[in-house]
C-alpha positions in Angstrom: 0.0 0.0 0.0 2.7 2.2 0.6 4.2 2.5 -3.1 0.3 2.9 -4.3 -0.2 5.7 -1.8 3.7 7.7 -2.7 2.5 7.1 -6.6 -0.9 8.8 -5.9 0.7 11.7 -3.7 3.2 12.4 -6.4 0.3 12.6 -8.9 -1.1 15.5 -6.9 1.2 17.2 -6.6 2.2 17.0 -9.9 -1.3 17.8 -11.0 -1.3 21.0 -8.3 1.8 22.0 -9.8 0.0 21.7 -13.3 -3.0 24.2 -12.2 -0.7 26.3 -9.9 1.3 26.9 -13.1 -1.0 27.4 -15.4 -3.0 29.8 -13.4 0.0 31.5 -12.6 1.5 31.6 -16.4 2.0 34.9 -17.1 3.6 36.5 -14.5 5.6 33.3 -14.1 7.0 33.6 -18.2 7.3 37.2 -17.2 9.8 37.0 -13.8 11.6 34.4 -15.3 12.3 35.9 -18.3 11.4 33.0 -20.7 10.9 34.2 -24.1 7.5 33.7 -25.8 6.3 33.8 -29.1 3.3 35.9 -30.4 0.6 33.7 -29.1 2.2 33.8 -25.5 3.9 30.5 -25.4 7.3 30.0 -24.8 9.4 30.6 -27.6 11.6 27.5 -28.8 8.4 24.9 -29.0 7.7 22.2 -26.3 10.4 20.0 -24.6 9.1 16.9 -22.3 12.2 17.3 -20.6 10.7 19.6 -17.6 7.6 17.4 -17.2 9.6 13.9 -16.8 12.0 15.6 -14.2 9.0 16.7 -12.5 7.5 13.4 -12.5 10.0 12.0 -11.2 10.8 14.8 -8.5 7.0 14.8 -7.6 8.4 10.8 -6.6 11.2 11.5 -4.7 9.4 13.9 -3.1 6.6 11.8 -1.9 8.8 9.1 -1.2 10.6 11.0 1.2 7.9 12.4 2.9 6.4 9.1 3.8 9.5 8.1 4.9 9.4 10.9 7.4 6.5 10.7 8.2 6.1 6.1 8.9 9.1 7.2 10.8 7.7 9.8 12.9 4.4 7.6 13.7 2.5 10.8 11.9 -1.0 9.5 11.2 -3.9 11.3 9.5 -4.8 14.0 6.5 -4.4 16.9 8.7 -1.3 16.1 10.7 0.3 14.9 7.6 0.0 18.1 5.2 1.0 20.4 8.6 4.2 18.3 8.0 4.3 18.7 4.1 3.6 22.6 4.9 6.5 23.0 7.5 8.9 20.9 4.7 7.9 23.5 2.0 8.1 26.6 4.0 10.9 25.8 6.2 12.9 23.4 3.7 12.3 23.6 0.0 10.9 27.5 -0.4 14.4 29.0 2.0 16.4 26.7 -0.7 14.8 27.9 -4.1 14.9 31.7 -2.4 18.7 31.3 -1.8 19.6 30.0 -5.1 17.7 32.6 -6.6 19.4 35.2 -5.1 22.5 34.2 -6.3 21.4 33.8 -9.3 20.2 37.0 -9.1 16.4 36.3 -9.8 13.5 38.1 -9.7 11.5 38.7 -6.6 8.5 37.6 -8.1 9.9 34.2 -9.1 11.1 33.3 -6.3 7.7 34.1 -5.0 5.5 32.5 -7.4 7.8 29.3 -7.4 7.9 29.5 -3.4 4.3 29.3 -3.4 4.3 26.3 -4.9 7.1 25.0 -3.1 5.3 25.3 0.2 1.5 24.3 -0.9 2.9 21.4 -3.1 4.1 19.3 -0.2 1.8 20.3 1.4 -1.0 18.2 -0.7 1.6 15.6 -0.8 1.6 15.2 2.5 -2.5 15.4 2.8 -2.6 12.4 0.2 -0.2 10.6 2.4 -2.1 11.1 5.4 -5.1 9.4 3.6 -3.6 5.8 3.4 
């Protein structure tokens, strides 16, 4: 049950990340500086290349947290996402902000993709806490 349940958390939060990110589109294109084409899509075509790392971060991810959380004898929905919440905003989101500012990124990129870096484990750990 445990690799069905890491499958299906990586799942949403892939699909989060898919209607985080296309909600957000604009201003994300904009503060990262991606070129676009007339219609608003990003120059240069499509490229599966971001998706299958995703995928296959979206597992690692989810992985881990169960991990932590078998470990820590954290049961339930609730309990679970706190922990995804406190991994994003006290974990993932402080990394991505320092790497950005040495990269010297925008603000707003750094916010947008911190958003998602704090909400996205967040449902992972929710689905988690459902098995």
């Amino acid at each position: 049950m445990g690799m069905i349940a890491v499958l299906i958390a990586a799942i949403a939060g892939f699909a989060f990340g898919a209607v985080w990110y296309m909600t957000l589109s604009k201003p994300w294109l904009a503060a990262s500086e991606i070129p676009v084409d007339e219609t608003g899509a990003p120059a240069g075509g499509f490229s599966p290349v971001p998706f299958i790392i995703s995928g296959v971060a979206m597992l690692l991810v989810a992985g881990m947290m169960r991990h932590i959380l078998v470990m820590s004898g954290i049961e339930g929905a609730l309990k679970s996402a706190l922990v995804g919440l406190g991994i994003g905003l006290f974990m993932i989101t402080p990394w991505v902000a320092m790497n950005y500012a040495y990269a010297r990124r925008k603000r707003e990129l750094t916010l947008l993709d911190g958003g998602y870096s704090v909400l996205g484990p967040t449902v992972i750990g929710l689905v988690l806490g459902l098995f």
